[in-house]
N, C-alpha and C positions, 0 to 999 in steps of 0.2 A: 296781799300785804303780809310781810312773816312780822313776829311777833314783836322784834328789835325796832322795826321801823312802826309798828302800833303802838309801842309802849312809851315812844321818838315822840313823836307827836303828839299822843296826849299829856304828854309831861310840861311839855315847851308849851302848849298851849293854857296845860292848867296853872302854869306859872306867869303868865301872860305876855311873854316873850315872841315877840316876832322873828321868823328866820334870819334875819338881818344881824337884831342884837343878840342873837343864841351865838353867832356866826363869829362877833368881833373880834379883834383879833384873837383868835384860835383858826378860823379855815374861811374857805369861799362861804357866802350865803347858797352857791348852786350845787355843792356839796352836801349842805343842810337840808336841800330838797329832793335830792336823789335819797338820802338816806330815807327819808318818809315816805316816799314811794318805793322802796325796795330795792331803788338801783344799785346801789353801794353798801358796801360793807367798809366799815370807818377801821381803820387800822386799832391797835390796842393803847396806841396811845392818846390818837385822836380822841377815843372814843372816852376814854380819863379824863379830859380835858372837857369832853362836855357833859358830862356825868357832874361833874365838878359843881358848873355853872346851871344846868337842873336839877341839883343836891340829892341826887341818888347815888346809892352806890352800884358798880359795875354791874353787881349780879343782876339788879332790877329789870333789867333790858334784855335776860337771858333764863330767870328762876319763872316756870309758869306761878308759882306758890306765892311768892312779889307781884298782888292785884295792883291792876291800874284802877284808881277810885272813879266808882262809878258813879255816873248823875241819874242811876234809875235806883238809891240804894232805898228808898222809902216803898216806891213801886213794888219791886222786887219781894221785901217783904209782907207786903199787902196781897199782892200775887199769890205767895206761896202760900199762904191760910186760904184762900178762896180756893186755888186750885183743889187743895186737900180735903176741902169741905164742895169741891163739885158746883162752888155757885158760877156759872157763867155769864151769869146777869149784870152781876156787879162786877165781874172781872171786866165785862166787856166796857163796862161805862170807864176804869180806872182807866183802862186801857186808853180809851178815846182822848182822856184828860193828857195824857202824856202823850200822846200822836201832837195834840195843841198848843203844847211848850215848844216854845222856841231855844232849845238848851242845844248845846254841842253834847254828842252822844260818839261817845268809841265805837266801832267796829262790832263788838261782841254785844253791848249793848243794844245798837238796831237789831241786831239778829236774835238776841233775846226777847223783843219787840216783836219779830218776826214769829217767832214759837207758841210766843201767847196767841198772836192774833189764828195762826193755824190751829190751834185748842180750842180758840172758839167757834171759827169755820168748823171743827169736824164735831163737835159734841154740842154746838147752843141750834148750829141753823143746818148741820149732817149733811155740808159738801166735801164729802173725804175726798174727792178727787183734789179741787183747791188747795185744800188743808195741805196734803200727799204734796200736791207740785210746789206751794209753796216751800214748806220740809227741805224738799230737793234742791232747791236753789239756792237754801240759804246755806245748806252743807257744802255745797260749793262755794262758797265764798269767805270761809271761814277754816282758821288752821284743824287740823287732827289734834293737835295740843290744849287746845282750848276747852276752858270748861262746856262754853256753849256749844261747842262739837258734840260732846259726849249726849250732852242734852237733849239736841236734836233729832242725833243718832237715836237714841233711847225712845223718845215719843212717836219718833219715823218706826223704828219697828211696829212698836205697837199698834196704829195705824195700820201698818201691813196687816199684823197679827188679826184686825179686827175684820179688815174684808176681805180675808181667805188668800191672802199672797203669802203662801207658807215659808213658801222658799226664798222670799224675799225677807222674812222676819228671822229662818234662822239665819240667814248669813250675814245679818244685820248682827243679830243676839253674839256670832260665833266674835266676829271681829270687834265689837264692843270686850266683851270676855280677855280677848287678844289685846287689847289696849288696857285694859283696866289691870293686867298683870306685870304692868310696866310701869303702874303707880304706887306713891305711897298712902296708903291706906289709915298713916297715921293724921291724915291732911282730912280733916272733916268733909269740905267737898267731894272729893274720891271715894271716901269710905259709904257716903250716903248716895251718892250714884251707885258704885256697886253692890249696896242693898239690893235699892230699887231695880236695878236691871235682875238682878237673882231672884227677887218678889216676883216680876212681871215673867220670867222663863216659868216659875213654878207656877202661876196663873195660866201659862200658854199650857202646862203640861193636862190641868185638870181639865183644858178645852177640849184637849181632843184624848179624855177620859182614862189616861195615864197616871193611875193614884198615884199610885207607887212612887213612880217615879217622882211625881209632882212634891208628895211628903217626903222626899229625901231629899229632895232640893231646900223645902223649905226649914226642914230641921238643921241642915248644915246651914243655912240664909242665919235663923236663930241663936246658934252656936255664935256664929262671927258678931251679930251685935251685943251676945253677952256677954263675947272675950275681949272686945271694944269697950264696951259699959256704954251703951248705946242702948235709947227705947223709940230710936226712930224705925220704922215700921213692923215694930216687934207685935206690937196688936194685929195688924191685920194681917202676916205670917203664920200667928194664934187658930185666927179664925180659917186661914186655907188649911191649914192641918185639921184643924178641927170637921169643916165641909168634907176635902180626903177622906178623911178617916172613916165617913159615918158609910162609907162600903164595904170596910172589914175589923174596923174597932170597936170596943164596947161602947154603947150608950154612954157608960159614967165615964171613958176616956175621950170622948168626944167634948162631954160636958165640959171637963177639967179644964180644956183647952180656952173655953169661950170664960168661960170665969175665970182665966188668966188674965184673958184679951180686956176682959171686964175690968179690971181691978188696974189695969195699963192705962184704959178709959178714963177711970176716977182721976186717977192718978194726976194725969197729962190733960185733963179740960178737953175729950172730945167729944162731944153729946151726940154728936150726927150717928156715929160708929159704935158710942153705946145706946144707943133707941134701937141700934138694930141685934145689938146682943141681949138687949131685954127681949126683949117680942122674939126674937129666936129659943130663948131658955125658958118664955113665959107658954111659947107654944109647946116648946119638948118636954114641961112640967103637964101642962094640959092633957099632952097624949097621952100619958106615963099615969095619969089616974082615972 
């Protein structure tokens, strides 16, 4: 289903319009239902004419940046602190609670559904294969435009990355990179995907013991979210540099790094991420006398 005909039918439906009276006089009702399945493409005037009458304007149905309002928007932010904070316990329960709603859900929505529940297949109960074939199918079934493409894309790597399918991660990593150069960056959602995919290559670089490399990635990663004025994964960019580093940097330029990452902590309420910068600067004090 391309995006015209997804964004077609949740509109008419969230307006509670039946194909029928979406249809009256302006066109057939069978007209109405090829366009939601993807069969047609409505002329430019046709298409005015029911824009009109689901009170969007044209662009709506062709701008990916014009979200279709979503019925997972509570979830979604519940989600995104759990994920960040690693708890899969409680993801999984949220998780369960929204499987048991009987809501009409968009496209990108169930497949959003679908990512979570793969997160917790490969990291609560370590069936990466499931997790992996899920991933797989649901890229399939979802535009290259879409935010939850990107998304998928991005965690499907990483999953590669984790059980040695290298060549499957970089060409995942390369064609992600390829698409993210064809967005605008000034759009919050793009800009923090293409963090997180630059965080996770400079993670994959420090895997297979590429410092160098790994702190160049993430210095340049760091650059982009303070030319942005962005402190989303600016902490723990901090702390891979600062890991990097401690194979050919000073002691006290290591430090400097984590008592950035520190001070990002206070800052932004993450306690999980600074317990692990205490106990890392509580140990490197320890050594150090």
């Amino acid at each position: 289903m391309n995006m015209l005909a997804e964004k077609f039918r949740l509109k008419r439906k969230e307006l509670g319009l039946s194909q029928r009276s979406l249809a009256e006089g302006i066109c057939e009702q069978s007209q109405i239902s090829k366009i939601e399945r993807g069969h047609f493409m409505p002329s430019a005037d046709l298409l005015f004419k029911l824009s009109q009458r689901l009170e969007v304007p044209l662009d709506y149905f062709f701008n990916e940046q014009i979200e279709v309002k979503s019925n997972l928007s509570n979830f979604k932010q519940l989600s995104a602190k759990l994920l960040d904070d690693r708890n899969y316990d409680d993801l999984e329960y949220l998780y369960k609670i929204e499987m048991d709603r009987n809501t009409f859900l968009s496209l990108e929505d169930r497949m959003y559904l679908e990512w979570v529940r793969a997160v917790i297949d490969f990291y609560r109960y370590e069936t990466q294969d499931k997790a992996i074939s899920i991933l797989e199918v649901a890229l399939a079934k979802v535009s290259s435009e879409s935010f939850i493409y990107l998304k998928i894309l991005n965690t499907l790597s990483n999953f590669y990355s984790l059980i040695g399918r290298e060549q499957d991660y970089e060409n995942n990593y390369s064609l992600l990179m390829k698409i993210y150069q064809t967005k605008n960056l000034e759009y919050q959602e793009f800009l923090f995907g293409y963090i997180r995919v630059r965080y996770n290559y400079a993670h994959y670089l420090v895997s297979k013991e590429k410092y160098t490399e790994a702190i160049q990635e993430a210095l340049e990663t760091i650059e982009i979210c303070k030319s942005k004025q962005t402190s989303y994964q600016l902490a723990p960019l901090l702390i891979l540099v600062g890991n990097a580093g401690e194979h050919f940097l000073g002691k006290e330029q290591v430090k400097n790094y984590y008592l950035e990452a520190r001070e990002l902590c206070k800052i932004f309420n993450n306690p999980l991420m600074l317990m692990k910068i205490e106990k890392y600067l509580n140990e490197t004090d320890h050594d150090n006398t």
